[in-house]
N, CA, C and O atoms as a GROMACS GRO file, in nm:
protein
  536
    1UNK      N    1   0.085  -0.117   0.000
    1UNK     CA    2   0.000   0.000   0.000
    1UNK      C    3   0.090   0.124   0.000
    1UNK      O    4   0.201   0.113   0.051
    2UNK      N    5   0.044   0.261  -0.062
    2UNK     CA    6   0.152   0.372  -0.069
    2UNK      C    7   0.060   0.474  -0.013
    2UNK      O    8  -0.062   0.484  -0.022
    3UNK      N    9   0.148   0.547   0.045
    3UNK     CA   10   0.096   0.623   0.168
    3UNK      C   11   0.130   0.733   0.080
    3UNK      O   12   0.239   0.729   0.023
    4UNK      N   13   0.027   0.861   0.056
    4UNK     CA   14   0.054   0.983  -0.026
    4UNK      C   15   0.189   1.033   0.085
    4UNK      O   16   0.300   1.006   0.040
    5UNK      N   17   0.188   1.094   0.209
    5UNK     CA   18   0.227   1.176   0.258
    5UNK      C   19   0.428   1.132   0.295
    5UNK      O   20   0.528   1.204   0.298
    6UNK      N   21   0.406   0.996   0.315
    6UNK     CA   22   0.591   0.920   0.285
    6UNK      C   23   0.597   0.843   0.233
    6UNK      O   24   0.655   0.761   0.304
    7UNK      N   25   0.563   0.780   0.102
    7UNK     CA   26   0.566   0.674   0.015
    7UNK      C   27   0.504   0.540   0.083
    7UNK      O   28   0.392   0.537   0.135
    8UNK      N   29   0.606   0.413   0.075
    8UNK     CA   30   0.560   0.299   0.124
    8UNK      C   31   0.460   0.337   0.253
    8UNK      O   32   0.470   0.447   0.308
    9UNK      N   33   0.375   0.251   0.291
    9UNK     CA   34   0.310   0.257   0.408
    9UNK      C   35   0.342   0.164   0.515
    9UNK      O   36   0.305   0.051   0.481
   10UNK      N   37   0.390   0.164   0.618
   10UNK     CA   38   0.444   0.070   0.689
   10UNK      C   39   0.324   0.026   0.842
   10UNK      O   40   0.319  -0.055   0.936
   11UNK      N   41   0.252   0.131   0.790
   11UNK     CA   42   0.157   0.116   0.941
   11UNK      C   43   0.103  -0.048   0.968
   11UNK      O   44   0.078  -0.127   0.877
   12UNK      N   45   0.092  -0.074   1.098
   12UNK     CA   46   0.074  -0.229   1.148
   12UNK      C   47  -0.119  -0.214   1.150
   12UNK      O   48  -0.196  -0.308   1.128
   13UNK      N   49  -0.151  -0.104   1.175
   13UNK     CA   50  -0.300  -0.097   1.188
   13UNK      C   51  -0.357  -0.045   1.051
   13UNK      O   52  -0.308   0.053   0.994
   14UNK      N   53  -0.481  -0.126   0.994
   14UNK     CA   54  -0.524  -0.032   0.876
   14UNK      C   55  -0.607   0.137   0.901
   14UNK      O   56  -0.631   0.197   1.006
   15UNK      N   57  -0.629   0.168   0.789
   15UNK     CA   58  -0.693   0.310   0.825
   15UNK      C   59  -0.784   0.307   0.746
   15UNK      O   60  -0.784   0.277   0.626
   16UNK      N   61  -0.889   0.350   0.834
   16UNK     CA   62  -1.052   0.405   0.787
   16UNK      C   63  -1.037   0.538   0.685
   16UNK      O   64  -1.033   0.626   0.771
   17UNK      N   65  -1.028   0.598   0.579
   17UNK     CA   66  -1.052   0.723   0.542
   17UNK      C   67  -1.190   0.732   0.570
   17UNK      O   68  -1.281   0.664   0.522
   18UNK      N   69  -1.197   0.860   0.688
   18UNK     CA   70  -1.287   0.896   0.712
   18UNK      C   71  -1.312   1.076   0.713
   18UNK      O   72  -1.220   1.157   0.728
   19UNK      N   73  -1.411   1.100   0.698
   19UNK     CA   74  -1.445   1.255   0.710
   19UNK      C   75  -1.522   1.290   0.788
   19UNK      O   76  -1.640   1.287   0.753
   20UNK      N   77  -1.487   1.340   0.928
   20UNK     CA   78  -1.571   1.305   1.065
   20UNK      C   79  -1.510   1.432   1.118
   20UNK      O   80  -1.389   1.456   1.115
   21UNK      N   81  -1.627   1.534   1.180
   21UNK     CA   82  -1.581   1.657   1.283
   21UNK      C   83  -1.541   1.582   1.414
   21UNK      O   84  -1.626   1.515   1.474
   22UNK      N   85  -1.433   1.589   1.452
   22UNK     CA   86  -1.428   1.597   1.623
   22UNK      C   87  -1.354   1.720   1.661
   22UNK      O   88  -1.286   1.790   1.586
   23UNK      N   89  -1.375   1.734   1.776
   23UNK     CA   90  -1.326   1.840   1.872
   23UNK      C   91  -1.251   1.816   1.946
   23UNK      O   92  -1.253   1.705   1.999
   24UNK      N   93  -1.149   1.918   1.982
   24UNK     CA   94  -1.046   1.885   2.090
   24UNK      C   95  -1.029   2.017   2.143
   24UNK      O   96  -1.072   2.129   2.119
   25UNK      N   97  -0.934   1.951   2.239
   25UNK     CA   98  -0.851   2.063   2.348
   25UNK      C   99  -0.691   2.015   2.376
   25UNK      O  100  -0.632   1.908   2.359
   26UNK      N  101  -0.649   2.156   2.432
   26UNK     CA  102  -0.491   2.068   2.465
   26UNK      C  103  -0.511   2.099   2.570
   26UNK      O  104  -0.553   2.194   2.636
   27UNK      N  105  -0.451   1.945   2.586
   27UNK     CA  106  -0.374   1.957   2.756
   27UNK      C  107  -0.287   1.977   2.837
   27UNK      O  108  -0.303   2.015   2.954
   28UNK      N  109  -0.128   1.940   2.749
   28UNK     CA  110   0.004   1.992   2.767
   28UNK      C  111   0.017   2.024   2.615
   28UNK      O  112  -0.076   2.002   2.536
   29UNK      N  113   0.151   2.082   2.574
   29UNK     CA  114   0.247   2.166   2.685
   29UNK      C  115   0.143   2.256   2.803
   29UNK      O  116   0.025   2.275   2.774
   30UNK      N  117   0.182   2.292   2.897
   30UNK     CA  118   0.061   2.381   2.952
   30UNK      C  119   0.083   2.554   2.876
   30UNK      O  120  -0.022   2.619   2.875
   31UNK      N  121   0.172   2.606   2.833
   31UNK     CA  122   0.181   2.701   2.767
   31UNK      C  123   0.099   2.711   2.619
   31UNK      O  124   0.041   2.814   2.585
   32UNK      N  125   0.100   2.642   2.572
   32UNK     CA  126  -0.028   2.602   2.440
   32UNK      C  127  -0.153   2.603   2.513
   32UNK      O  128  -0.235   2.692   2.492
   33UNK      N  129  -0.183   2.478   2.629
   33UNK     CA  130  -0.318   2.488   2.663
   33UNK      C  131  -0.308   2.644   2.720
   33UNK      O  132  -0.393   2.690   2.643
   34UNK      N  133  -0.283   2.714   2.767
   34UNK     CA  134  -0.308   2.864   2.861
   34UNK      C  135  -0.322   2.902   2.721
   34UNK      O  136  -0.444   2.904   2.707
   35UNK      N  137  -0.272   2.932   2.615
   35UNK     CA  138  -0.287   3.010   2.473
   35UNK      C  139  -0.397   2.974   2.397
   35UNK      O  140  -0.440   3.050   2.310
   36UNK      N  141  -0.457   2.846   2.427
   36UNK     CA  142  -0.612   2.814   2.341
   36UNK      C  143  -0.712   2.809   2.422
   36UNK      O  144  -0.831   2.799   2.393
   37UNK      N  145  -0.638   2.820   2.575
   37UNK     CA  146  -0.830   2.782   2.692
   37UNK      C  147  -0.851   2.701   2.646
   37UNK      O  148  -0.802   2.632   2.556
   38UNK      N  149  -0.964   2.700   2.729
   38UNK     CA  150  -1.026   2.578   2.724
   38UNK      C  151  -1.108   2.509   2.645
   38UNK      O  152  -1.151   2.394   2.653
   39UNK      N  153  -1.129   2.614   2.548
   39UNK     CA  154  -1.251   2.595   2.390
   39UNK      C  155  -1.199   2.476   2.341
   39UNK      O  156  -1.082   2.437   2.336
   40UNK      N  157  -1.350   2.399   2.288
   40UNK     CA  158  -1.279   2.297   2.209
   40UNK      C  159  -1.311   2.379   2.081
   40UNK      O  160  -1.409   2.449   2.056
   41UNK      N  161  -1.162   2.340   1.980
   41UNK     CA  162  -1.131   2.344   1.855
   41UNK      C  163  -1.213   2.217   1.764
   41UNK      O  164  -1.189   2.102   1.799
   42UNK      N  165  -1.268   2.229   1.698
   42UNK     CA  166  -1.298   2.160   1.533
   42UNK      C  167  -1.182   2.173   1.452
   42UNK      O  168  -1.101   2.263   1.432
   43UNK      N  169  -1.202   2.018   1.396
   43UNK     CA  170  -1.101   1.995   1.305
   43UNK      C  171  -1.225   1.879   1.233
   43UNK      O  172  -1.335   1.847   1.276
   44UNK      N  173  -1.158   1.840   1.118
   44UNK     CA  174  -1.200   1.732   1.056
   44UNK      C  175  -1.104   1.601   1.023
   44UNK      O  176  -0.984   1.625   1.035
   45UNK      N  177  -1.130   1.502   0.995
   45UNK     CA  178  -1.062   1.367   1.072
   45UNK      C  179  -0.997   1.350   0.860
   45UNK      O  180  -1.049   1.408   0.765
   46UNK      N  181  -0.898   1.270   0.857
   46UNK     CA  182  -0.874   1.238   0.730
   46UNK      C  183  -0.897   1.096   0.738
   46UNK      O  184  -0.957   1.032   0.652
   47UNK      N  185  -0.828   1.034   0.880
   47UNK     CA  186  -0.809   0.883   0.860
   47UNK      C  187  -0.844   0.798   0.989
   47UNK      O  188  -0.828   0.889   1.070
   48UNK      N  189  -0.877   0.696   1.061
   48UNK     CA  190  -0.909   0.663   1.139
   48UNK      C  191  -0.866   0.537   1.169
   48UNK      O  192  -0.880   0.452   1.080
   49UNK      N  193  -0.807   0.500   1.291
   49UNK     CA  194  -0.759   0.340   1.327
   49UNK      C  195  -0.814   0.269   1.442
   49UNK      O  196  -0.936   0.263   1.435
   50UNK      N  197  -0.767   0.216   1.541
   50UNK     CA  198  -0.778   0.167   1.641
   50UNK      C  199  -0.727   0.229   1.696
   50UNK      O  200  -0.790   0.281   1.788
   51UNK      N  201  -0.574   0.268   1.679
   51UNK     CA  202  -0.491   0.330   1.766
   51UNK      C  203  -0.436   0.470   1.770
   51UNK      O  204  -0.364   0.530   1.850
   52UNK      N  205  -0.500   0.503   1.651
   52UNK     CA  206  -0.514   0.708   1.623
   52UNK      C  207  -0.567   0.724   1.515
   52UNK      O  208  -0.612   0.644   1.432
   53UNK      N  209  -0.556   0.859   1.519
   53UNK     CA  210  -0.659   0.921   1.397
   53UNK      C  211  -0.525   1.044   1.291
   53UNK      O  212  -0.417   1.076   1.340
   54UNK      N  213  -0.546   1.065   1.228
   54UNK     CA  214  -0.501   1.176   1.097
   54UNK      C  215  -0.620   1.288   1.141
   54UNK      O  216  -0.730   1.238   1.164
   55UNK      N  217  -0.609   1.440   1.155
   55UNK     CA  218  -0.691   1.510   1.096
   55UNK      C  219  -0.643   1.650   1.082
   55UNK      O  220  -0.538   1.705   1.117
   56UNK      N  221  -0.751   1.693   1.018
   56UNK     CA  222  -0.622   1.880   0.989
   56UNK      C  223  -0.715   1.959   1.064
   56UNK      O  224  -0.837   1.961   1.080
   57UNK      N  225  -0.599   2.033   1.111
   57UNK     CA  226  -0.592   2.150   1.193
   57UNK      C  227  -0.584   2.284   1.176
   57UNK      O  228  -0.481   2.309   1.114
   58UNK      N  229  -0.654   2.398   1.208
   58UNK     CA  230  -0.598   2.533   1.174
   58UNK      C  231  -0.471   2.584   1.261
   58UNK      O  232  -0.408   2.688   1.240
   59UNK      N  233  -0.446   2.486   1.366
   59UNK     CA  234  -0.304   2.500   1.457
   59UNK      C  235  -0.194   2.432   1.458
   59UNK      O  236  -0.185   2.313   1.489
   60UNK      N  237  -0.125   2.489   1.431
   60UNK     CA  238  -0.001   2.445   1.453
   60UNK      C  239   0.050   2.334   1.597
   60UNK      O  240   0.132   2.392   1.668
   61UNK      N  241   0.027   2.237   1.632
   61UNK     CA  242   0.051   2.169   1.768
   61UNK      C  243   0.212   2.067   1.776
   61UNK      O  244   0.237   1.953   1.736
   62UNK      N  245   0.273   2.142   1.828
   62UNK     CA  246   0.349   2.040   1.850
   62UNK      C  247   0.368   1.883   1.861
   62UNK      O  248   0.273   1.816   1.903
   63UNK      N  249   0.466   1.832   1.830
   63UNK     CA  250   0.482   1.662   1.822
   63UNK      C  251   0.490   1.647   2.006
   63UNK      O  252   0.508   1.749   2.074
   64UNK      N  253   0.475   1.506   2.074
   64UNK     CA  254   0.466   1.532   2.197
   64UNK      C  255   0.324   1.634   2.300
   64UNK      O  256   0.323   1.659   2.420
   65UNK      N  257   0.254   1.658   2.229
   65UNK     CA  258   0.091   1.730   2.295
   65UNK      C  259   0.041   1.646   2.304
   65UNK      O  260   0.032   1.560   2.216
   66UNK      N  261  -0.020   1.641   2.440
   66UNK     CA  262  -0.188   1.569   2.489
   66UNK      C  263  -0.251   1.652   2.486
   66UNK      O  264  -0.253   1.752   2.557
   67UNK      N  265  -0.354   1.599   2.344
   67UNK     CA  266  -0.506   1.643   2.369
   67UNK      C  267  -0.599   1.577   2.395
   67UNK      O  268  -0.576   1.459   2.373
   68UNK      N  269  -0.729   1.602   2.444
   68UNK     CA  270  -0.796   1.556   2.470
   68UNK      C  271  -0.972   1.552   2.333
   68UNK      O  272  -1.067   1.629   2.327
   69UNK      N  273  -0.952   1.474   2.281
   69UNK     CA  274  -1.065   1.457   2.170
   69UNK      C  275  -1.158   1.418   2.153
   69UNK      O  276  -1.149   1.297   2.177
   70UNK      N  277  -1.289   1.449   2.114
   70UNK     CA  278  -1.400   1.421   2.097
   70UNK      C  279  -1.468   1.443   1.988
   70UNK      O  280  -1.480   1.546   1.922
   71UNK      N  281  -1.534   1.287   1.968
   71UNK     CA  282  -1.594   1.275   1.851
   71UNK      C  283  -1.723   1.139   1.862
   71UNK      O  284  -1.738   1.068   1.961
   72UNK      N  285  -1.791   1.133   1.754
   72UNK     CA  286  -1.945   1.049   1.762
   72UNK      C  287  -1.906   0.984   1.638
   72UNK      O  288  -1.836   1.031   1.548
   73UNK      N  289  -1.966   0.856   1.645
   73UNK     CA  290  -1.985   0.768   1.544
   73UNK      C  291  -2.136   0.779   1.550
   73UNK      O  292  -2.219   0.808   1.636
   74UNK      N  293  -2.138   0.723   1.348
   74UNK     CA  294  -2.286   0.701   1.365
   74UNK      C  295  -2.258   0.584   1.256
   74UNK      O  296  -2.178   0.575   1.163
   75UNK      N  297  -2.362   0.495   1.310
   75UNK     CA  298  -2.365   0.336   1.305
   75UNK      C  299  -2.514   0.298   1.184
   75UNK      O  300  -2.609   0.373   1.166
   76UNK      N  301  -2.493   0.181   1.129
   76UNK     CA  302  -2.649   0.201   1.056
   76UNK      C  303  -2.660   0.076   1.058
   76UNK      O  304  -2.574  -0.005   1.025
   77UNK      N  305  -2.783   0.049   1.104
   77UNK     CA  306  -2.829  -0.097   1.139
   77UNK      C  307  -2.954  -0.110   1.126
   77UNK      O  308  -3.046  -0.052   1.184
   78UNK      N  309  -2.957  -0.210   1.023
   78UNK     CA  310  -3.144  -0.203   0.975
   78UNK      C  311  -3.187  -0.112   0.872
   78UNK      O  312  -3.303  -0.110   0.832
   79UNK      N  313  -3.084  -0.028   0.823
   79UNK     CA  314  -3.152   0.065   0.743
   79UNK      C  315  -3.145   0.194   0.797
   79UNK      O  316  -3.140   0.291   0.722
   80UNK      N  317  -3.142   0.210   0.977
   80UNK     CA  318  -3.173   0.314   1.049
   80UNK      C  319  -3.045   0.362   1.068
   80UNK      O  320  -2.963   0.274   1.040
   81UNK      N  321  -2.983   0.489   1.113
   81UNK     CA  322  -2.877   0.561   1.152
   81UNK      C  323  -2.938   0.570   1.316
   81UNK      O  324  -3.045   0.612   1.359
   82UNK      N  325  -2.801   0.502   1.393
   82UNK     CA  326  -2.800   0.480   1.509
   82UNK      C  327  -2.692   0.619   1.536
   82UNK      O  328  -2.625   0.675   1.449
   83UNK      N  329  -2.698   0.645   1.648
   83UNK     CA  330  -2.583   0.758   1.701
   83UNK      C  331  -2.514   0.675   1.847
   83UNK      O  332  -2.563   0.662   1.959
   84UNK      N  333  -2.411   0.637   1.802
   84UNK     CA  334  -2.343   0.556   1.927
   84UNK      C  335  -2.254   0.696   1.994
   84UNK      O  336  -2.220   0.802   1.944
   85UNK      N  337  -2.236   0.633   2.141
   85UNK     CA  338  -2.214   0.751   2.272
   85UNK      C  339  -2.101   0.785   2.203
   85UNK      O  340  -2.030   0.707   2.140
   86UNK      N  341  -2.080   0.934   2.218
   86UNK     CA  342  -1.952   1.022   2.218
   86UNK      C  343  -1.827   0.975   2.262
   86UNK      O  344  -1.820   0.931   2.377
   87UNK      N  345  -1.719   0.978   2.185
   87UNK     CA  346  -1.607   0.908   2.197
   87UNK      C  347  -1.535   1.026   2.261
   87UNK      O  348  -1.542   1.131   2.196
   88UNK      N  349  -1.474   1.030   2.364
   88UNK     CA  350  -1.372   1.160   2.432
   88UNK      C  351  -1.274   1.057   2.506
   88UNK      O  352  -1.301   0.971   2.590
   89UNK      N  353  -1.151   1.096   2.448
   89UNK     CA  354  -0.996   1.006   2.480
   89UNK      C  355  -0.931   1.097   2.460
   89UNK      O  356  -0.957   1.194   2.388
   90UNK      N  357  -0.796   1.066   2.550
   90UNK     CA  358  -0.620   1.159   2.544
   90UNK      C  359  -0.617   1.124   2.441
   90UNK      O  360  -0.669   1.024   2.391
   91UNK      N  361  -0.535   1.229   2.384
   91UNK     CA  362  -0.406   1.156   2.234
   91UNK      C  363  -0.316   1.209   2.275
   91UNK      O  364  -0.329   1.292   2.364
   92UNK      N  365  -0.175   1.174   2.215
   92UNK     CA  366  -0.059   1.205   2.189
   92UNK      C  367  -0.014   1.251   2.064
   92UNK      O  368   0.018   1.161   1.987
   93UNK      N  369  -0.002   1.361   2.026
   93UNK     CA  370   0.065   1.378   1.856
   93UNK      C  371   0.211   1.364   1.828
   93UNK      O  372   0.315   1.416   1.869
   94UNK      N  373   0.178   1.272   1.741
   94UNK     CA  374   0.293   1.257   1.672
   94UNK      C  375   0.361   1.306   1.521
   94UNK      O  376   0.478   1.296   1.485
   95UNK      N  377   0.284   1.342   1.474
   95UNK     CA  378   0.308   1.398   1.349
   95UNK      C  379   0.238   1.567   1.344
   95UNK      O  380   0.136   1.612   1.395
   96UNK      N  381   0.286   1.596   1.306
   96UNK     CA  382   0.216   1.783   1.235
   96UNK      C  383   0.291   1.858   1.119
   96UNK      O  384   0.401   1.912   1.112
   97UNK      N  385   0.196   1.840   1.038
   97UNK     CA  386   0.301   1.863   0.916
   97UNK      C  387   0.196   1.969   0.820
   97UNK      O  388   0.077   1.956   0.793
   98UNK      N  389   0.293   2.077   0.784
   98UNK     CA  390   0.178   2.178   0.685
   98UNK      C  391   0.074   2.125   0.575
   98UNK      O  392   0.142   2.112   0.473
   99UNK      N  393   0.012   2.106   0.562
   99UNK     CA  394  -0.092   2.104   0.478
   99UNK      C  395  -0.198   2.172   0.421
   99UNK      O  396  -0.307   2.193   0.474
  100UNK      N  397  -0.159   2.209   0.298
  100UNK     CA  398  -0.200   2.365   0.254
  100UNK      C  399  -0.214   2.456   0.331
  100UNK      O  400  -0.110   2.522   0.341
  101UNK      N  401  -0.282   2.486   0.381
  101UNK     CA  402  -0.345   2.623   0.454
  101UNK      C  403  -0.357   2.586   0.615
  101UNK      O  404  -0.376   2.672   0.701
  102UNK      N  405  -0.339   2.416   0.648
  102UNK     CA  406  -0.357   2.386   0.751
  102UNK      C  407  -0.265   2.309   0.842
  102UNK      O  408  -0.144   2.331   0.837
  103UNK      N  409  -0.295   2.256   0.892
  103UNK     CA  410  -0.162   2.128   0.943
  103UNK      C  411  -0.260   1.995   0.972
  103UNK      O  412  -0.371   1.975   1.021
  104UNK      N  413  -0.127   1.896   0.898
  104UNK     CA  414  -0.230   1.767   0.898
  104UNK      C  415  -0.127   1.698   1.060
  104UNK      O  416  -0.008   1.670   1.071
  105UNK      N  417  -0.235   1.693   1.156
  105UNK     CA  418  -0.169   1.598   1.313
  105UNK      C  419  -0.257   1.429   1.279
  105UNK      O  420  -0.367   1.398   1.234
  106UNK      N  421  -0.127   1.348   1.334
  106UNK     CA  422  -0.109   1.218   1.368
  106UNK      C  423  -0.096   1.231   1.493
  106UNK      O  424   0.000   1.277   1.553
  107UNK      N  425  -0.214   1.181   1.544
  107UNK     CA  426  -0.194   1.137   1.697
  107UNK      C  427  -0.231   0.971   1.712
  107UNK      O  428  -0.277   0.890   1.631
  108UNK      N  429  -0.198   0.961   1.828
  108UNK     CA  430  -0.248   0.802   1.938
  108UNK      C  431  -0.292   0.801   2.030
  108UNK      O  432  -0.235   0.844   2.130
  109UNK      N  433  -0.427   0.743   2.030
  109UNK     CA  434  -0.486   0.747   2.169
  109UNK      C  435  -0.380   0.674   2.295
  109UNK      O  436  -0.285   0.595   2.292
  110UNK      N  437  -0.446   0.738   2.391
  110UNK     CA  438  -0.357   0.704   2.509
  110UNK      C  439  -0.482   0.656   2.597
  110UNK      O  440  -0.593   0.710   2.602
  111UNK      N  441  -0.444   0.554   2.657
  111UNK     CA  442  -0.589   0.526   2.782
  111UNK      C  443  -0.691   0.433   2.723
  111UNK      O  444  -0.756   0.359   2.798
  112UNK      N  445  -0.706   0.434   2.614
  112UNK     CA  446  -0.838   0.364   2.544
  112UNK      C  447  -0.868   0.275   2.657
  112UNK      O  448  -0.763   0.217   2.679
  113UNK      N  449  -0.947   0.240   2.729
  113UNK     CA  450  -1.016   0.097   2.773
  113UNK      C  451  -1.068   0.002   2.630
  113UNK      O  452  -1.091   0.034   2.514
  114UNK      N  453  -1.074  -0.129   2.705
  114UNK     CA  454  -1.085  -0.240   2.566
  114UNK      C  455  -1.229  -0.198   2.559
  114UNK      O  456  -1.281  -0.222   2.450
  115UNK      N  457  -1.270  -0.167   2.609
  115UNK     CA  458  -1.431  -0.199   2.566
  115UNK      C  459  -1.420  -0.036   2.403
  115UNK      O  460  -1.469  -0.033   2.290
  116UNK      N  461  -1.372   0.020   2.447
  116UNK     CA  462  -1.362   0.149   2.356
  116UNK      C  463  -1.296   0.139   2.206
  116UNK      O  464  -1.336   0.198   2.105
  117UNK      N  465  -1.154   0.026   2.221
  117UNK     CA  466  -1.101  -0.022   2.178
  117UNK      C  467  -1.150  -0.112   2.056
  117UNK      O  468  -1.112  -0.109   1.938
  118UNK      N  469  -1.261  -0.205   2.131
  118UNK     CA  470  -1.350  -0.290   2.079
  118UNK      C  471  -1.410  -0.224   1.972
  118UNK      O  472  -1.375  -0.245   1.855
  119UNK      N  473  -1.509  -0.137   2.009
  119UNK     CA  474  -1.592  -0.030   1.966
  119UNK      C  475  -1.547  -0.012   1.813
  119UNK      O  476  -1.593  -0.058   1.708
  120UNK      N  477  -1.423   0.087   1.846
  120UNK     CA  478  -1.367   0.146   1.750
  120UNK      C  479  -1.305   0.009   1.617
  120UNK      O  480  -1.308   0.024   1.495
  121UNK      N  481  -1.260  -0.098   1.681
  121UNK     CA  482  -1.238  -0.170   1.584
  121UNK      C  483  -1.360  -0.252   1.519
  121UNK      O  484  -1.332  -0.308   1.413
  122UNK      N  485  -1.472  -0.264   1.559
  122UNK     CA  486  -1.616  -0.281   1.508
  122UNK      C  487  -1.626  -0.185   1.402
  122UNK      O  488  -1.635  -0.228   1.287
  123UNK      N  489  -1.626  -0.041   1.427
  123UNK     CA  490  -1.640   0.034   1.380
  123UNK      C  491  -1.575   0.066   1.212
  123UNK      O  492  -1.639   0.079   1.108
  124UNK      N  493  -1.452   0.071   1.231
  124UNK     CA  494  -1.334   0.072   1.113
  124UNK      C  495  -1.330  -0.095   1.039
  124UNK      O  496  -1.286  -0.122   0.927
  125UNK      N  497  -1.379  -0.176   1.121
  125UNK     CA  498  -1.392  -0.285   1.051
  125UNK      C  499  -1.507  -0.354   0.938
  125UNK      O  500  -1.499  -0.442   0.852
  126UNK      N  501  -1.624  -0.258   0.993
  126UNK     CA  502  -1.727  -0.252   0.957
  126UNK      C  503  -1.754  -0.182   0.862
  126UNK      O  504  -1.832  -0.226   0.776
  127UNK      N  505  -1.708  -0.078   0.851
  127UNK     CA  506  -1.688   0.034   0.710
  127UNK      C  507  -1.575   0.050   0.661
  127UNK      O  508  -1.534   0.154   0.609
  128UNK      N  509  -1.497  -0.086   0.678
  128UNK     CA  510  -1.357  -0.014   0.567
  128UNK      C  511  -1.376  -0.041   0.415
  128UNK      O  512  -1.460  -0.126   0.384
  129UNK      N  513  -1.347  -0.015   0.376
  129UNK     CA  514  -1.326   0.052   0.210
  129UNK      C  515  -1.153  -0.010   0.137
  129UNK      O  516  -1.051  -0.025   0.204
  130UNK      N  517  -1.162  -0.026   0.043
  130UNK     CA  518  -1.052  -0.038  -0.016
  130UNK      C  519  -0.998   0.084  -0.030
  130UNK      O  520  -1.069   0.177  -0.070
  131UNK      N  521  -0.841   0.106   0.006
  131UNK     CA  522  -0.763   0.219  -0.010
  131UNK      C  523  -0.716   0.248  -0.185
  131UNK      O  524  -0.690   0.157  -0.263
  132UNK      N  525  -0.715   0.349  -0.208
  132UNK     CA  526  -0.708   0.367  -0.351
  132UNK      C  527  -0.575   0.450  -0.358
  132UNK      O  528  -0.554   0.531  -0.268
  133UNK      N  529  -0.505   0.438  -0.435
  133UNK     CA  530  -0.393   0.508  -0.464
  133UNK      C  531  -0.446   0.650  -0.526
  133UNK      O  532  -0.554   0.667  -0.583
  134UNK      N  533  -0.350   0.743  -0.504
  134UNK     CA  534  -0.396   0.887  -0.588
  134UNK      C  535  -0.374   0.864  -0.723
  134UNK      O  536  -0.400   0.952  -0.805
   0.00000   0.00000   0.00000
């Protein structure tokens, strides 16, 4: 599989391309969190795993930040659109890299409990998609 952003793709977990609002906050550095308060920020999600998400940012966040993120799945069963409970977990970022006008962050959840864990891999397992090259 080839990853647009560093060629080969080496990731051990697959990824959902997904297009999903969640919200966040930072938590450390504490000099960033004192500079954004406490508002949660919107962003939109590019990619989705078990064990983190891709999404772009209008901020710049350092590699090494805990934020704290929130976001909703919605599930369809029967035909009907279910709204399963609000997902809010730490991350850790690891990546932040310009992207056009924005910055695209790689983070990893931190903390997940299995049951959340579970969830999320139901979830991405249930709607994955074949990855398409550009």
């Amino acid at each position: 599989m080839f990853n647009r952003y560093w060629g080969k793709d080496r990731r051990r977990f697959q990824r959902l391309l997904l297009n999903l609002t969640i919200w966040y906050k930072v938590r450390t550095p504490e000099d960033l969190r004192l500079k954004f308060g406490e508002k949660d920020m919107e962003a939109t999600t590019l990619d989705l795993s078990t064990i983190g998400l891709a999404f772009l940012s209008k901020h710049h966040i350092p590699v090494w930040s805990t934020l704290l993120l929130k976001f909703i799945f919605f599930g369809e069963n029967d035909g009907s659109v279910n709204i399963v409970k609000p997902v809010e977990v730490e991350a850790e970022v690891k990546t932040c890299m310009p992207y056009e006008n924005e910055f695209r962050l790689g983070v990893s959840f931190k903390g997940l409990d299995e049951a959340r864990r579970s969830e999320l891999s139901r979830f991405v397992g249930a709607t994955m998609r074949p990855y398409k090259e550009f």
